[in-house]
SERO-4910 file (N, C-alpha, C, O; in steps of 0.05 Angstrom, whole numbers):
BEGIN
 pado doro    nc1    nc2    nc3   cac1   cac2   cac3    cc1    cc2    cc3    oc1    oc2    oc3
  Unk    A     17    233   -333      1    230   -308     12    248   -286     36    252   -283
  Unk    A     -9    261   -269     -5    280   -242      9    253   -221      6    228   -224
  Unk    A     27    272   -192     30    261   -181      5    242   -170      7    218   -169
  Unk    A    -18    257   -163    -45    254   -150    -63    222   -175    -74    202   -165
  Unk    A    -61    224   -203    -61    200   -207    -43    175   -208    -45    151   -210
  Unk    A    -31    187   -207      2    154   -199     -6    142   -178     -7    117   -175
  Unk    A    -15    167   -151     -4    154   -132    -37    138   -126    -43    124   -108
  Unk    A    -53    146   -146    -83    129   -135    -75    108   -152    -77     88   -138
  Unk    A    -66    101   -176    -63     80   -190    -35     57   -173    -25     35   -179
  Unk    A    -32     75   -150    -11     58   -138    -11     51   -115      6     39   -103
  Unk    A    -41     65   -102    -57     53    -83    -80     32    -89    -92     19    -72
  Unk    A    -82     30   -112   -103     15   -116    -82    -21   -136    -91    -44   -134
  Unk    A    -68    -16   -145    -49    -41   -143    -33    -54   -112    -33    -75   -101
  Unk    A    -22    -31   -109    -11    -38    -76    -41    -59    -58    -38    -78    -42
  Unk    A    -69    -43    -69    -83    -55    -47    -96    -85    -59   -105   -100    -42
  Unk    A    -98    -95    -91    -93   -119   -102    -81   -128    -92    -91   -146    -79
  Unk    A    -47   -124    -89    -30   -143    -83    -40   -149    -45    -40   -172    -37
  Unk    A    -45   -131    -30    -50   -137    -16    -68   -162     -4    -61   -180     12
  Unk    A    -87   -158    -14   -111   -179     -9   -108   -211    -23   -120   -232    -18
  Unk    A    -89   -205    -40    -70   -233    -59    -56   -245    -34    -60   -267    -24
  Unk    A    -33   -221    -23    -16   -232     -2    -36   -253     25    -31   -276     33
  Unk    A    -54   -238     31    -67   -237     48    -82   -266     45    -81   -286     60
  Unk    A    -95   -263     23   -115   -293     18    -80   -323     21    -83   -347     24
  Unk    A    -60   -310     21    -39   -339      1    -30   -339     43    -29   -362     51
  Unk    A    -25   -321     61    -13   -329     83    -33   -341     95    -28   -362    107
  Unk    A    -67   -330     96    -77   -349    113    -86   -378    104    -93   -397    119
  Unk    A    -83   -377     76    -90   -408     62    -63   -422     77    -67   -443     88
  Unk    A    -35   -411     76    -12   -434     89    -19   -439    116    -22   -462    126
  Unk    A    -23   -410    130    -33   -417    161    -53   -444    167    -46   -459    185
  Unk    A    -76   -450    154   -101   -447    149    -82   -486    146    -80   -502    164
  Unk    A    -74   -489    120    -51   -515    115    -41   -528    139    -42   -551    148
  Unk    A    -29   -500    148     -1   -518    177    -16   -524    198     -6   -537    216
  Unk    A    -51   -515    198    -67   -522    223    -75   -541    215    -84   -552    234
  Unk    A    -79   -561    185    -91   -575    184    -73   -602    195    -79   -623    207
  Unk    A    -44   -589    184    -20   -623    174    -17   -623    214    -14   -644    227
  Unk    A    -20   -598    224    -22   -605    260    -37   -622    275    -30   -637    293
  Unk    A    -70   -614    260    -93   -634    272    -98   -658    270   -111   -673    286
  Unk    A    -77   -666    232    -69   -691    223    -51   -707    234    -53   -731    237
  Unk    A    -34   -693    240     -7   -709    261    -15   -712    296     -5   -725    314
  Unk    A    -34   -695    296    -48   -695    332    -70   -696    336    -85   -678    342
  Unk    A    -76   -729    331   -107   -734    323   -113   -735    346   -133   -750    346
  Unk    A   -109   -727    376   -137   -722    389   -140   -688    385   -160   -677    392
  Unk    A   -118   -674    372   -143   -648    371   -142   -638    345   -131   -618    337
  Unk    A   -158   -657    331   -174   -656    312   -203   -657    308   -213   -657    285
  Unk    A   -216   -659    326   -249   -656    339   -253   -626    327   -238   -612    313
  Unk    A   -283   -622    337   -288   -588    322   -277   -571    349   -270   -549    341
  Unk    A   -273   -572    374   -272   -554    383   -244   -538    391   -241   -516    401
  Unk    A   -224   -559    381   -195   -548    384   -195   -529    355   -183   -508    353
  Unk    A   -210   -541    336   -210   -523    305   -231   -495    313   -225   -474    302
  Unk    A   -242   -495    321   -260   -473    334   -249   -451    340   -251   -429    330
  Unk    A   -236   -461    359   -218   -444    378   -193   -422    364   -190   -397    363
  Unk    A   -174   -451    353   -154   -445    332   -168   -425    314   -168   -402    323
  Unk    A   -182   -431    288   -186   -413    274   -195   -387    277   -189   -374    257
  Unk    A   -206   -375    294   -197   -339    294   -180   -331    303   -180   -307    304
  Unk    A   -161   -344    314   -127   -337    319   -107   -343    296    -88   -328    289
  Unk    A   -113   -364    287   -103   -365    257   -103   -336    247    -85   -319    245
  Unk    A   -139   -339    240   -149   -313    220   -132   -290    228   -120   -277    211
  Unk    A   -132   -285    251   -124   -259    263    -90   -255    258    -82   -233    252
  Unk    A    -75   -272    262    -48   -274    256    -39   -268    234    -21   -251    228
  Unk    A    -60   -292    212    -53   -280    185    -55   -250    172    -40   -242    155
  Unk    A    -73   -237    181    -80   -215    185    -52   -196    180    -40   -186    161
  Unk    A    -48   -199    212    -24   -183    227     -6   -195    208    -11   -181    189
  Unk    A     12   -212    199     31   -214    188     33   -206    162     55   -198    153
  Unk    A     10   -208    147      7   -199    123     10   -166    111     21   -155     92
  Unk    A    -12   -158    144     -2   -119    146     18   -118    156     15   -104    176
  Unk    A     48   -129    152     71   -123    163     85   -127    139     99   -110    128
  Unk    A     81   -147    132     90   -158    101     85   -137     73     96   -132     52
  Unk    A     63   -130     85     60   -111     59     70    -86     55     75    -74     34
  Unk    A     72    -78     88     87    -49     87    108    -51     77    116    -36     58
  Unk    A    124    -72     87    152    -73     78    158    -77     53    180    -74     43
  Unk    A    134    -85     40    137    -92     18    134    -68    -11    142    -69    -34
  Unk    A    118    -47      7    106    -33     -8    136    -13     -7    143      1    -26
  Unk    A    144    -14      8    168      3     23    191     -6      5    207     11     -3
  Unk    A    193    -22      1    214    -36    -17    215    -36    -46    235    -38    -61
  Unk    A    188    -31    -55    179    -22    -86    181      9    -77    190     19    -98
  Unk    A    179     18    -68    176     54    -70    204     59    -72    209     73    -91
  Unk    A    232     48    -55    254     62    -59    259     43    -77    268     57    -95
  Unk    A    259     11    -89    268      3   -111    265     21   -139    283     29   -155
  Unk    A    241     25   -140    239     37   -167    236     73   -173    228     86   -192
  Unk    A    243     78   -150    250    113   -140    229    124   -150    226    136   -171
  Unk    A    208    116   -126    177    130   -139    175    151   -111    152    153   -105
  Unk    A    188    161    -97    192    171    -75    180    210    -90    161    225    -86
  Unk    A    199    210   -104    186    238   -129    166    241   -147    160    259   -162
  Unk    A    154    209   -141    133    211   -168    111    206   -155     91    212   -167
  Unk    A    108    197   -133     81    192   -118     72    211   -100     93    212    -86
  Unk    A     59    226    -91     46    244    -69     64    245    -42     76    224    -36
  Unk    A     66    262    -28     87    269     -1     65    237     16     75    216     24
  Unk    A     44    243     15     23    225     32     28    201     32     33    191     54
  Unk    A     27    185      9     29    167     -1     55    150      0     55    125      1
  Unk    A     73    162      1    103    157     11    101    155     41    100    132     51
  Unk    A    101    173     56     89    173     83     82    157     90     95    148    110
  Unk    A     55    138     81     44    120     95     69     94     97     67     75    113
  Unk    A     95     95     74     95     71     79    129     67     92    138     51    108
  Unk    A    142     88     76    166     99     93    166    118    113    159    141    109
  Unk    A    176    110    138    171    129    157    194    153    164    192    171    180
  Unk    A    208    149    153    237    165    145    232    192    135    216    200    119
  Unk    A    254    210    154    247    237    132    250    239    108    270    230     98
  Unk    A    230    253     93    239    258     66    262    274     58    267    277     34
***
């Protein structure tokens, strides 16, 4: 395999795992709003959950694209794909000179 197919076959797993990460932080988020509304039964009505949930959404978001860089960043020098993947592709996730 070319550098140029690795590094698409390793953008396109990187971006599976992503949307895995992504669906499992806002399902906990999504959890800890519920065991909150359960333990603080006056705001458990719809409009405190209203409110809450696109800040949830949005958080999970943000933490997940933080989580992943690092994550992706941590598989690239673990398994010394730094020479085997594209200058680009390395780039996006270590910001270090090469």
């Amino acid at each position: 395999m070319t550098k140029h197919e690795r590094s698409i076959v390793f953008t396109l797993v990187t971006s599976v795992c992503n949307i895995f990460l992504t669906l499992i932080i806002e399902l906990l988020l999504i959890v800890c709003l519920g065991l909150l509304f359960k333990f603080v039964p006056s705001a458990a009505n719809a409009i405190p959950t209203q409110v809450a949930l696109p800040f949830i959404l949005f958080a999970g978001l943000v933490v997940s694209l933080m989580l992943f860089v690092r994550f992706a960043a941590w598989i690239i020098r673990t398994f010394h794909l730094e020479d085997k993947l594209e200058e680009k592709v390395v780039r996006r996730y270590i910001k270090e000179d090469l």
